[in-house]
N, C-alpha and C positions, 0 to 999 in steps of 0.2 A: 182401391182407395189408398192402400199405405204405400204403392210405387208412387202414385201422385203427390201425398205427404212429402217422401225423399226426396222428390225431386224439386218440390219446391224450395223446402230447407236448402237443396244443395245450391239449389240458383242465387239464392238469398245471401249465400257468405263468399260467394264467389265473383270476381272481376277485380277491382283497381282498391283495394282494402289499405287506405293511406293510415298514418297516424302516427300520435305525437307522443312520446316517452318522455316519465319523470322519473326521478326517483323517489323510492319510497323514503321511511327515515328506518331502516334495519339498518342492522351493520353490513358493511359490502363493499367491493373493491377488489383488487389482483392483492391485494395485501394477507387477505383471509385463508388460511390455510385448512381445505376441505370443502371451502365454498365459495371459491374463487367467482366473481363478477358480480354482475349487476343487475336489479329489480326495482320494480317501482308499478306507476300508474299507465294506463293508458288514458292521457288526459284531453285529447280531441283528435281529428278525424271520424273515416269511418267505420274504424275497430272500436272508437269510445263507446262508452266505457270499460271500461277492462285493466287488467293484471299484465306481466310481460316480467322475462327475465335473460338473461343471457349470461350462462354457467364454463366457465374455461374450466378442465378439465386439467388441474395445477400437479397433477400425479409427477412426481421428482426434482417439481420444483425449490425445496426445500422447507424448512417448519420453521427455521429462526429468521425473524428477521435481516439477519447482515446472508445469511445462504440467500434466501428469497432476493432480496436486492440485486445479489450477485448475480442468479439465473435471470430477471427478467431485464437488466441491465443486457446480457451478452444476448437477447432477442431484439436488441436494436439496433442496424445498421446505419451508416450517415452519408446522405443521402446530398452530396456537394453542389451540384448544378441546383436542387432547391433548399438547399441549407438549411436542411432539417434532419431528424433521426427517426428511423421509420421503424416497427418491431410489427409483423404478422404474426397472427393466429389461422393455421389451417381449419376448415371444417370438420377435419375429424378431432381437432381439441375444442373446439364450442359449441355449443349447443342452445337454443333458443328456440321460446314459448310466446306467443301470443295467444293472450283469453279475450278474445273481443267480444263486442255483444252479440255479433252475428254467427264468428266464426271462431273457433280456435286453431290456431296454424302451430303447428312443433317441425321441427326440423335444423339443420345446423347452420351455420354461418362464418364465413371468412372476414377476419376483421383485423383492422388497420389499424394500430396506434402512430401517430403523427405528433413533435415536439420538433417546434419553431428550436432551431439551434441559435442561443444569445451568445455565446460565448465562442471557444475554440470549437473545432473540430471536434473536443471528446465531450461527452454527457454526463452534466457536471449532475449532483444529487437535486438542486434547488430545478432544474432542466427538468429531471427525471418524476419528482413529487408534485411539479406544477399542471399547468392546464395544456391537455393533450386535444387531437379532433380524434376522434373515434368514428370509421367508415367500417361498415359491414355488406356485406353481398348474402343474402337469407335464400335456403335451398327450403321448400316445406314440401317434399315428396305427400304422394299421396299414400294413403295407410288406413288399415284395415276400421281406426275409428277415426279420420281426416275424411272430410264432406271435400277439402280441396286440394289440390297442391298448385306449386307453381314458384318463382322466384322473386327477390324484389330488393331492397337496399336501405339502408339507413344511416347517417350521420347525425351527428353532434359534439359534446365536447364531453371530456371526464378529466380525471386526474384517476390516480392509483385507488384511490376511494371510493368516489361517488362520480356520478354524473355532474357536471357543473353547470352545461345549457343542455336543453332540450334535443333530443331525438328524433328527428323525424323524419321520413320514408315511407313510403308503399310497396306493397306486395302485387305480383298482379297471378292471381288465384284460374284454378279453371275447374270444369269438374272433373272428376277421375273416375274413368274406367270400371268397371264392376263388372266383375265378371258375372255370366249369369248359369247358374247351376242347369242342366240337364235334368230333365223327368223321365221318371222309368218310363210313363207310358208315351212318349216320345220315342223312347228308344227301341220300345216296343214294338211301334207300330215301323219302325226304320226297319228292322228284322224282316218285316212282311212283305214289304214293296218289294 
């Protein structure tokens, strides 16, 4: 009866898990030192309702504001054929949580920051403070308390603070593997054949 349980459970948070990110009102943003990104709601799809956060991992970044400026400044390169300025986060500096009502997915994420270039070639401050797209690529391996894994994407818009428009993307989920333990009298009776 409780492999029938699991398995329902696991079918249930598993396939095409879409859904739309807000922000909360905590303090948040690449600005915060210790708790660099971004949190909120999961305010429709079919993760709602639920919690969600995505943590960059800001270790030498700097603690004062004009150092911090300075380090995520030189994470933007400009990008001339589409005349913008691009800055990447690999997955091994972010990390991201979805608490859906069905599923909860944790796992990391590669993510894009994108600023429309208005001016010259260089990335003036008013460029760098304003409204960004923020594209992510979400890995959520499967693990030891994960019903799923699998990969999936999400865009929207932020600035250095908060979120500014909405979030939204889908996961597409499957179930994972489980290993199944061996019994002594299985092995027992293997001896004997």
């Amino acid at each position: 009866m409780l492999s029938a349980l699991l398995a329902v459970q696991a079918w249930a948070g598993c396939g095409t898990n879409d859904f739309m990110l807000i922000s909360d009102s905590s303090t948040q943003g690449l600005w915060i030192v210790g708790n660099a990104g971004y949190r909120g709601y999961i305010a429709d799809g079919a993760m709602s309702p639920g919690t969600w956060s995505m943590t960059f991992n800001d270790a030498g970044w700097g603690t004062t504001s004009s150092a911090r400026r300075t380090y995520l400044r030189g994470r933007y390169s400009y990008d001339s054929a589409n005349n913008v300025h691009r800055a990447t986060f690999s997955p091994s500096e972010v990390t991201v949580q979805l608490n859906g009502s069905a599923v909860t997915l944790s796992g990391t994420a590669q993510v894009v920051l994108t600023i429309v270039n208005t001016g010259n070639t260089s990335l003036s401050n008013q460029e760098m403070d304003g409204a960004q797209t923020l594209s992510a690529v979400i890995t959520t391996p499967c693990g030891t308390s994960n019903l799923c894994g699998g990969s999936g994407d999400g865009s929207g818009g932020v600035d250095l603070n908060t979120v500014t428009s909405n979030i939204t993307g889908a996961t597409t989920t499957n179930t994972c593997a489980t290993a199944v333990a061996s019994t002594l009298w299985g092995t027992f009776k293997a001896l004997y054949r």
